[in-house]
GUTIKOL-586817 format. One record per residue (C-alpha): x negated, y, z; residue in three letters. Coordinates in steps of 0.02 Angstrom, whole numbers. Example, Ala and Ser with C-alpha at 12.3 -4.5 7.8 and 13.67 -1.06 7.14 Angstrom:
# GUTIKOL-586817
> xx,yy,zz,aa
> -615,-225,390,ala
> -684,-53,357,ser
//
This chain:
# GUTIKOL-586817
> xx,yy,zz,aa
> -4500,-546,10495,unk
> -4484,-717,10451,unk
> -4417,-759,10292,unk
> -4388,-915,10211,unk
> -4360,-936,10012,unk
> -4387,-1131,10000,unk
> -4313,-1223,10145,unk
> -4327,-1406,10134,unk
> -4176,-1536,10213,unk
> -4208,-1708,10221,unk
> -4058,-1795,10222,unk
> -3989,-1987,10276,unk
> -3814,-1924,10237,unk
> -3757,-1940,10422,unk
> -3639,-1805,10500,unk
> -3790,-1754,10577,unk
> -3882,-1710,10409,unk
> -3726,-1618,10359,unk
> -3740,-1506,10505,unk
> -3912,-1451,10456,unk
> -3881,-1418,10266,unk
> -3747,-1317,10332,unk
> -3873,-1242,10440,unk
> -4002,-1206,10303,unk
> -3865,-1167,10176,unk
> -3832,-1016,10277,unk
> -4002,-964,10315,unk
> -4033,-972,10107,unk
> -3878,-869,10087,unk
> -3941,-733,10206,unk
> -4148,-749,10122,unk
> -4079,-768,9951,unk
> -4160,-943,9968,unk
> -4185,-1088,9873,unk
> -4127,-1243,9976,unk
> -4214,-1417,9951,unk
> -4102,-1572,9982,unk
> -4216,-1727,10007,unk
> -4177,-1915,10009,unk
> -4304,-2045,10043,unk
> -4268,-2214,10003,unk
> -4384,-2358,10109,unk
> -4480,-2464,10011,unk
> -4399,-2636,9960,unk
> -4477,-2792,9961,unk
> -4508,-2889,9798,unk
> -4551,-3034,9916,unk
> -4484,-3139,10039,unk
> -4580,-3313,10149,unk
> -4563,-3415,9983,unk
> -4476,-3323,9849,unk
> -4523,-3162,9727,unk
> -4395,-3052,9632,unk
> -4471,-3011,9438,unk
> -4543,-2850,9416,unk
> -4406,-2789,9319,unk
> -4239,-2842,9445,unk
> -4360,-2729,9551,unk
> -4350,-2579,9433,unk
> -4150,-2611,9410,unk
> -4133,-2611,9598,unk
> -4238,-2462,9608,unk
> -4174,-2366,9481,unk
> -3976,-2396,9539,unk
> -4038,-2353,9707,unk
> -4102,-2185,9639,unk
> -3940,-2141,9555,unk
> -3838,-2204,9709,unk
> -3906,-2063,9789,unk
> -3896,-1936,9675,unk
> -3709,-1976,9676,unk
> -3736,-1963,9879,unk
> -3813,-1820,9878,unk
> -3693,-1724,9767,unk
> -3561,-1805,9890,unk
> -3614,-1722,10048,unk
> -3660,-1549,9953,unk
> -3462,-1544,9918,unk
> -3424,-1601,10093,unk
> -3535,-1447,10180,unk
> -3401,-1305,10126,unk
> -3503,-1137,10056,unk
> -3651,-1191,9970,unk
> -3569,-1148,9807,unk
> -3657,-984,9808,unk
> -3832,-1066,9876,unk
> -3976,-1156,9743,unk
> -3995,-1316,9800,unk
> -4107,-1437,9724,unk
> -4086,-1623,9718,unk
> -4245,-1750,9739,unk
> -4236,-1938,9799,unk
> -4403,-1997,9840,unk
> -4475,-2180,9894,unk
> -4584,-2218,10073,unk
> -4607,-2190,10235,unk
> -4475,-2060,10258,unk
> -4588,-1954,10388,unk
> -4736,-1958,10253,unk
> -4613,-1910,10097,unk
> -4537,-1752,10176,unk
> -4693,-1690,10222,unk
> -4782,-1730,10042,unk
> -4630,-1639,9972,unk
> -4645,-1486,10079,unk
> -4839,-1486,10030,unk
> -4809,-1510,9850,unk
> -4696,-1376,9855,unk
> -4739,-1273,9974,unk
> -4598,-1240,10078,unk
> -4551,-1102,10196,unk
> -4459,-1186,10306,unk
> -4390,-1375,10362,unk
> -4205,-1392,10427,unk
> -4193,-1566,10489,unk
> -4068,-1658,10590,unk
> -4092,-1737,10762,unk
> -4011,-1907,10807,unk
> -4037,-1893,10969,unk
> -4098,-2064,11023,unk
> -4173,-2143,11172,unk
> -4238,-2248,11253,unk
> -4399,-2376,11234,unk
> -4406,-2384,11063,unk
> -4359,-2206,11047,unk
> -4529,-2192,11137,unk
> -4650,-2327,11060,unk
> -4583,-2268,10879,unk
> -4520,-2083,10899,unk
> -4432,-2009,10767,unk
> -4444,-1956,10583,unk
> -4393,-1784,10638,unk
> -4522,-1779,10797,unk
> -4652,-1842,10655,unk
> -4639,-1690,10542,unk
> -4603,-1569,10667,unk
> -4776,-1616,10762,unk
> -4862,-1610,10581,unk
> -4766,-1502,10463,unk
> -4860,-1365,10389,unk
> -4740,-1231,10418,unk
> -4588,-1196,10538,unk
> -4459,-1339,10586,unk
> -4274,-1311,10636,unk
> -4220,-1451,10728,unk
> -4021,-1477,10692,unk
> -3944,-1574,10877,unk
> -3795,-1676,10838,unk
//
């Protein structure tokens, strides 16, 4: 029987994100689970045509970004009722969000990914696919895909 004990949620704090950390909230409660709540900021640009920021405006902006979500994060736990009873730990990573969540579940070698869908079409759906097609085709363990 399968039986999760880390389960890893990415998050972009969309309604859609809520409806998986619900979803993995209550798969932890019934495994006695840990749940993982992920954020992964893009990288920022220090550079732009003809103009640099300093090194260190780049390590306030980062560093506020960081916290912001944090604050974010601990936002949408209280929003998704009944995970008072549930571990969840916090992490805010930087990259390619597809690359990060999958790094994170090998680093910590998760049971299980709950990740939400956006449901998008369309051409550049197609050229680009999504984060969530991304680690589902290359995750090393199962993938709940969340539907809005």
């Amino acid at each position: 029987m399968f039986a999760p004990k880390k389960i890893l949620v990415p998050t972009d704090y969309s309604l859609f994100s809520d409806k998986a950390l619900k979803q993995a909230i209550d798969i932890a409660r019934q495994q006695k689970a840990t749940v993982y709540l992920l954020h992964v900021i893009g990288f920022m640009q220090a550079c732009s045509v003809d103009y640099c920021v300093d090194v260190a405006t780049m390590e306030a902006v980062e560093k506020q970004s960081t916290e912001a979500a944090r604050q974010m994060m601990d936002k949408q736990i209280a929003r998704v009722a009944g995970g008072e009873d549930v571990m969840i730990v916090k992490d805010v990573r930087q990259g390619t969000p597809y690359d990060e969540i999958l790094r994170e579940q090998k680093e910590k070698g998760m049971d299980l990914i709950v990740i939400a869908s956006h449901g998008s079409t369309g051409l550049l759906h197609h050229l680009m696919g999504s984060v969530a097609d991304k680690v589902s085709r290359h995750a090393e363990c199962p993938v709940l895909l969340v539907r809005g």
